[in-house]
N, C-alpha and C positions, 0 to 999 in steps of 0.2 A: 765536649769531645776534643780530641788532639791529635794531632799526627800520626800517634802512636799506637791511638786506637783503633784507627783504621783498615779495615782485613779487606781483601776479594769476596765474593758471595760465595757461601758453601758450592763447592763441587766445580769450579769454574776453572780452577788452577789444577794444572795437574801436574805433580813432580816429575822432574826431568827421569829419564833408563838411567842410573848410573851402571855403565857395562866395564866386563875384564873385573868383577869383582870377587870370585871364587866361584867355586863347579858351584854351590848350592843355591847362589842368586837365579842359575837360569842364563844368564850374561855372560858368562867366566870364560877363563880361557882364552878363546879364540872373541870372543865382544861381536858376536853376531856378524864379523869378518870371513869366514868361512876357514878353509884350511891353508895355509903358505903362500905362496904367488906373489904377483906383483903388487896385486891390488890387496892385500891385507897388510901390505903396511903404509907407513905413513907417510905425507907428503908426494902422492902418486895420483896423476891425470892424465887418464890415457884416453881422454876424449876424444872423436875423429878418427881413434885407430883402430885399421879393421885387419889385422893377425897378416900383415904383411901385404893384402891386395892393394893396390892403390887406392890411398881415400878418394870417397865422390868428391869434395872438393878441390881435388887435384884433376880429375877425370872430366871433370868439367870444364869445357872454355872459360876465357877473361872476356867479359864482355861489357863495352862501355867505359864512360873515364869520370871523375869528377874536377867538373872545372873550380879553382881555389878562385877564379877570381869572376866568378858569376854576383853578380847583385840581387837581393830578396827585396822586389818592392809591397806593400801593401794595397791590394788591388779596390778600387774604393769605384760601386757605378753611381752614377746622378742620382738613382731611384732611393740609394741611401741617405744618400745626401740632402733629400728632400724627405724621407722620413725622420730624419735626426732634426729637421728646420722646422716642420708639422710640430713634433714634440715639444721642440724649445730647448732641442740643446747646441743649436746653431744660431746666430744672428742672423736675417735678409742678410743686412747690412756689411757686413764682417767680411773682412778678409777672411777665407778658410784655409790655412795651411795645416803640417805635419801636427805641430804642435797644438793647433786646437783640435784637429779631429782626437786626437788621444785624450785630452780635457774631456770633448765631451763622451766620449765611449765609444766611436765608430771602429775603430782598431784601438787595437791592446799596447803594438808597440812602437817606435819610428820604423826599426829596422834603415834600410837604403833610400827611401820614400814612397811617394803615393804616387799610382799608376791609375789614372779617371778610365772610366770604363764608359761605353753608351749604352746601358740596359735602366731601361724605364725610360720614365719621362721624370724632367723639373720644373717649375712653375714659378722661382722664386729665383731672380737673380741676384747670385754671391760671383765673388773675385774669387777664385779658386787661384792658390798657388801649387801646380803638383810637377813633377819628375818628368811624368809622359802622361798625355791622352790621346784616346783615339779621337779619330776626327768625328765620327757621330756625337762624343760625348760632346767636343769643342761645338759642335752645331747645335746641339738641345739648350748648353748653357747662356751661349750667346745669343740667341734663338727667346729665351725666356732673360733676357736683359743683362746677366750677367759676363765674367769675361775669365776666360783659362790662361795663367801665366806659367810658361815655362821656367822651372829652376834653373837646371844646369842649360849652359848656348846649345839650341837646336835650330837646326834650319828649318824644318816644319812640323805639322802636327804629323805623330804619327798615323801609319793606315792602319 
């Protein structure tokens, strides 16, 4: 067998309308465009417009802003962090920052960095390096032997 030979399964394909191709196709003429106007020819979007009322999109308020310079961190709680250590995709031992958490699979991507959260419990103290923690989380870790290192200079844990 060769490239050549290779077909779709009967009845799977279905040839495209060729339309505008004479009165006796059924298509012709006008190509299922209807009669003159704007919209039967071509290169025409008259999406949003409603025959001179003000579009709702205009009728409606501006609401809200986006800030360009907000940071996306990766929100990571202990309770993961001690399911990822149970499994074995963390060391005790190990430093845990951005880049081993993406090794071992706990987030997808760095993004801004890791944000420690305090939901569950840990059992197992690591050196966590992250962004920001809450202070429960800083208490559970240090609490179970381990220690929370701030990245960027902060004066304290966050509340």
């Amino acid at each position: 067998m060769k490239l050549n030979d290779l077909s779709p399964k009967e009845g799977s394909v279905k040839d495209r309308k060729r339309v505008g191709r004479g009165i006796g196709s059924g298509t012709g003429k006008t190509g299922g465009r209807g009669v003159k106007g704007q919209k039967s020819r071509s290169g025409v979007s008259v999406a949003g417009f409603e025959g001179g009322q003000m579009p709702i999109y205009r009728r409606l308020p501006k609401r809200g802003f986006n800030n360009i310079f907000a940071k996306t961190f990766n929100e990571v709680s202990v309770e993961r962090i001690q399911k990822a250590i149970d499994a074995g995709k963390l060391d005790k031992g190990a430093t845990v920052d951005i880049d081993t958490l993406v090794k071992a699979g706990i987030v997808r991507r760095k993004r801004d960095g890791v944000r420690l959260l305090g939901n569950g419990e840990i059992k197992d103290g690591v050196t966590l390096e992250v962004n920001y923690a809450t202070k429960s989380a800083a208490e559970k870790v240090e609490k179970a032997g381990g220690s929370v290192k701030l990245l960027e200079p902060r004066e304290k844990i966050a509340e």
